[in-house]
C-alpha positions in Angstrom: 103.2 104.9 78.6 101.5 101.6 79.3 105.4 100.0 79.3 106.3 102.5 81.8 103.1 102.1 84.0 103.6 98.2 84.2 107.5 99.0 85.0 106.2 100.8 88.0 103.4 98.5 89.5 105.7 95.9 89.1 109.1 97.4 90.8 106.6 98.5 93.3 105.3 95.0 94.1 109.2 93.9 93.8 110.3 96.6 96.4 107.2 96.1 98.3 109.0 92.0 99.2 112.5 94.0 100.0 110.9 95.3 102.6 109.0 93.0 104.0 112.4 90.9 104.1 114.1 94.0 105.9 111.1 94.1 108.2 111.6 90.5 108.4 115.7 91.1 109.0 114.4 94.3 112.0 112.1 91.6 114.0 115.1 89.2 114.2 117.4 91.0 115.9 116.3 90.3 119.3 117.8 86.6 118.2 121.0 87.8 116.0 123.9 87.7 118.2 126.0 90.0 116.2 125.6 91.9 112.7 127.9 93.7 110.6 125.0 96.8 109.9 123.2 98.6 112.9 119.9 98.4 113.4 118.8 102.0 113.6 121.0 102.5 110.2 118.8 99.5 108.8 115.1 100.9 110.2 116.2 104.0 108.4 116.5 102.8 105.5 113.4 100.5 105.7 111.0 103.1 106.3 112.7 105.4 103.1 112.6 103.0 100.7 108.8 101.9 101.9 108.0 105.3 101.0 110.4 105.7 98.3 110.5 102.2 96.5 106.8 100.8 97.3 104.1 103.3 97.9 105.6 106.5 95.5 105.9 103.9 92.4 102.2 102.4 92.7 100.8 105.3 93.4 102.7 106.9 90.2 102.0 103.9 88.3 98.2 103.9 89.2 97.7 108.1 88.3 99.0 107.0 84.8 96.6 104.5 84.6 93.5 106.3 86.1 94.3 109.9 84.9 94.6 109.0 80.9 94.3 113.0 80.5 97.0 113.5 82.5 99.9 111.3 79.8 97.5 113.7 76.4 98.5 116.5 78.3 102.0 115.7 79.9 104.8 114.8 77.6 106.4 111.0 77.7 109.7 112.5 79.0 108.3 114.3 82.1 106.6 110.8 83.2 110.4 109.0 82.2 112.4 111.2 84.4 110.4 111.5 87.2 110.1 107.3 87.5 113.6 107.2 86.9 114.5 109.8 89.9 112.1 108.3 91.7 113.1 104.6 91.4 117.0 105.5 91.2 116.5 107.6 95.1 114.8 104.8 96.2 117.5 102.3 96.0 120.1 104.6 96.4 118.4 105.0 100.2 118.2 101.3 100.4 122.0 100.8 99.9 123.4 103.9 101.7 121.0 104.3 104.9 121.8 100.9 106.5 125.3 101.0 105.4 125.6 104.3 106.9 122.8 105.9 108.5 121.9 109.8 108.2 125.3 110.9 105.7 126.3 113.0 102.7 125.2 110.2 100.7 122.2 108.8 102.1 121.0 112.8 103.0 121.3 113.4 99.0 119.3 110.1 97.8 116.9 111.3 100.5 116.8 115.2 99.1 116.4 113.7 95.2 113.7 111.3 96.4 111.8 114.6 97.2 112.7 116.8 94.7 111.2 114.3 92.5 107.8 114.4 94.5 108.4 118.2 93.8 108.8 117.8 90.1 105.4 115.3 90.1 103.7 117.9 91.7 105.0 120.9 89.4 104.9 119.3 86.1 100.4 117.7 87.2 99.8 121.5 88.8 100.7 123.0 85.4 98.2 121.3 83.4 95.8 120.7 85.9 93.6 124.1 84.9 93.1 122.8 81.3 91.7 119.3 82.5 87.7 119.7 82.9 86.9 120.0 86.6 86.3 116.9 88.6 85.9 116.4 92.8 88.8 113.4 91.9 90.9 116.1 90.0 90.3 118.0 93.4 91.4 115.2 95.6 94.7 115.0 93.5 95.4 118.4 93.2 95.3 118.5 96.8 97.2 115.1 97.5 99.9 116.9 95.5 99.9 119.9 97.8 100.4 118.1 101.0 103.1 115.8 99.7 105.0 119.0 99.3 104.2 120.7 102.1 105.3 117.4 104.1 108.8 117.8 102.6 109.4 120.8 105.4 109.7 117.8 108.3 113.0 116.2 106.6 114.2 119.5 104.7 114.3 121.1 108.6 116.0 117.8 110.5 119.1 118.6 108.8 119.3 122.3 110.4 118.1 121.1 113.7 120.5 118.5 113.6 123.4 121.1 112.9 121.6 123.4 116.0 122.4 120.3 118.2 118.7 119.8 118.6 118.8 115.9 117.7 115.9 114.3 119.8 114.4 116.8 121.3 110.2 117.5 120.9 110.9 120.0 118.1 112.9 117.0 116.2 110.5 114.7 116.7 107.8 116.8 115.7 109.5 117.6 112.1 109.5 113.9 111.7 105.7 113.3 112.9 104.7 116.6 110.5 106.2 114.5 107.4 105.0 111.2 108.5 101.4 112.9 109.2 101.0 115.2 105.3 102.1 111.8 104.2 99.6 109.3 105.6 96.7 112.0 106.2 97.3 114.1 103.2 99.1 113.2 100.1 98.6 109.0 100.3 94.9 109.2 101.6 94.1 112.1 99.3 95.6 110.0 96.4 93.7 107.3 97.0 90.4 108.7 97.1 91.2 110.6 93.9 91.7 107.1 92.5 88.6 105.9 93.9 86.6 108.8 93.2 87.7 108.9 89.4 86.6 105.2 89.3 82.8 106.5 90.1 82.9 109.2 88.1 83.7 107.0 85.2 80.8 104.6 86.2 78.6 108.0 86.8 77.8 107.4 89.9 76.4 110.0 92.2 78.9 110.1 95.4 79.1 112.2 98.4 82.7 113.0 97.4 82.4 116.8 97.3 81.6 116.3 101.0 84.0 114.2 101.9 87.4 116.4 99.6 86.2 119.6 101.5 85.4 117.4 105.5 89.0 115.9 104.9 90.8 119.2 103.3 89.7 120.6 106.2 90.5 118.2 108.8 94.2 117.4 107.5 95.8 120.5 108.6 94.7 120.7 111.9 94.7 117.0 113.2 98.6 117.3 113.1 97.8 118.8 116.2 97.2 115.5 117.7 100.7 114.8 117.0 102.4 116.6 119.1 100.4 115.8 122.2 103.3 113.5 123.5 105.0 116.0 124.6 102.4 117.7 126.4 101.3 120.9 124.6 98.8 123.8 125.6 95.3 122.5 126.0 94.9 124.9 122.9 96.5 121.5 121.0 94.2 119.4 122.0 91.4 121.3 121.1 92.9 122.3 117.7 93.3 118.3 117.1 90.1 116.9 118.6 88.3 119.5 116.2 90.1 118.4 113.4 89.5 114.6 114.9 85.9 115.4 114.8 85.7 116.7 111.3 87.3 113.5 109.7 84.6 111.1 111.5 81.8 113.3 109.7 84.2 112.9 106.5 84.5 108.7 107.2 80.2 108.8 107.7 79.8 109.8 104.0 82.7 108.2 102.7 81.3 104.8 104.4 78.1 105.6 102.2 80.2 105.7 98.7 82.2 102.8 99.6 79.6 100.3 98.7 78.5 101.6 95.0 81.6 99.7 93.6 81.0 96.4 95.6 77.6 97.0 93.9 78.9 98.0 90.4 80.7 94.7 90.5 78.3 92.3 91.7 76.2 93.6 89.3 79.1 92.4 86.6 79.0 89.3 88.1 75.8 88.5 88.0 75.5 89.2 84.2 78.3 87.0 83.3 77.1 84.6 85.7 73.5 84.6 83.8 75.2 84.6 80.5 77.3 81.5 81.5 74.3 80.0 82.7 72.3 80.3 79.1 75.4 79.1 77.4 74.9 75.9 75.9 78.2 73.5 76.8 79.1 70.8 74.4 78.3 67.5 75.7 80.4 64.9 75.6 79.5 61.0 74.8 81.3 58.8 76.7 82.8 55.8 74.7 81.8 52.1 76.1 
């Protein structure tokens, strides 16, 4: 397991330069005369394969590493496959996507890139009730559930696509209802489980109860302020600027954990630093 967590980290870190050089190839084109691939068929595949090739492998690689329950209770081959369709997705968006934009093939790397996410989810859900109970566990469990629930933006652009809706506000908001169960839900919620599970481990009393059920509650209805572009109800607004509201309360108590680490550390510091500083060094005589 620790082979396959260092494979990830380290093909996420690899993926993560790809895109900064096809984030590097996107700014440039103001200055490119002409290119063989077209930029929107590039962007496309930029932004799926930072999801699919960067972000989804660390943060895979890093629940391996701070969930050690998680690989006793989950077999070896579960963790294998689900890297492997994870990892093989992601390139296969980076090839097809700027080659050919939204297409059989690009649509099906896309599809197995989330049914992969689905399998994650599935296979963690199953054992999650014989773990002992833990606010991180929570924030995972949850992470898990929005990442799912996000897949509904991309699974409905193909159908709305097919209706002849293609840039319209209800296209637009599929897109922003993945992009938003991604950022607000399923990467922010995976973090904090990280970061949560790191205290617990150093038995540190947290606020993180408050903060799992401030955000839990905020994440659904702060879409809301998604869709604002196109000018909703004043009921949107509302809905959003509640849910707004409720994560600034959930950022206040989370500001007050976010020190006892920095502490935990300095504090691990300063005893090596004092144990240095009793250490007796050699000395050395210098030769004349």
């Amino acid at each position: 397991m620790e082979r396959l967590q260092r494979l990830l980290i380290g093909c996420a870190f690899v993926n993560l330069f790809i895109v900064a050089l096809l984030g590097l190839l996107l700014r440039s084109f103001p200055f490119i005369s002409s290119f063989p691939l077209e930029y929107k068929n590039i962007l496309h595949g930029h932004s799926h394969f930072a999801f699919g090739g960067w972000v989804m492998p660390a943060l895979l690689g890093l629940l391996i590493k701070c969930f050690p329950e998680l690989k006793e209770r989950i077999a070896y081959r579960h963790w294998r496959n689900i890297s492997f369709l994870l990892l093989f997705s992601a390139y296969g968006m980076l090839l097809s996507f700027p080659l050919q934009g939204y297409r059989v093939v690009s649509i099906l790397f896309s599809t197995l890139s989330i049914a992969s996410g689905f399998y994650l989810a599935i296979t963690v859900w199953k054992v999650l009730p014989l773990l002992k109970p833990s606010v991180s566990l929570q924030f995972l469990k949850a992470g898990l559930f929005y990442m799912v629930l996000s897949s509904i933006g991309p699974l409905a652009t193909g159908p709305l696509i097919a209706m002849g809706k293609s840039g319209t506000p209800v296209y637009f908001d599929a897109i922003y209802f993945y992009l938003h169960f991604q950022y607000n839900g399923w990467f922010l919620f995976a973090v904090l489980a990280f970061f949560y599970r790191y205290l617990e481990e150093k038995r540190i009393q947290t606020n993180s109860l408050k903060v799992f059920r401030l955000l839990n509650m905020a994440c659904i209805p702060t879409y809301f302020l998604s869709v604002l572009w196109h000018q909703p109800s004043m009921l949107f607004n509302a809905i959003g600027g509640i849910g707004a509201l409720v994560q600034c309360f959930a950022l206040i108590y989370l500001f007050r954990d976010l020190p006892l680490p920095l502490q935990a550390i300095s504090k691990v510091i300063h005893k090596l630093c004092h144990k240095l500083s009793q250490t007796e060094l050699p000395t050395i005589k210098m030769i004349t």
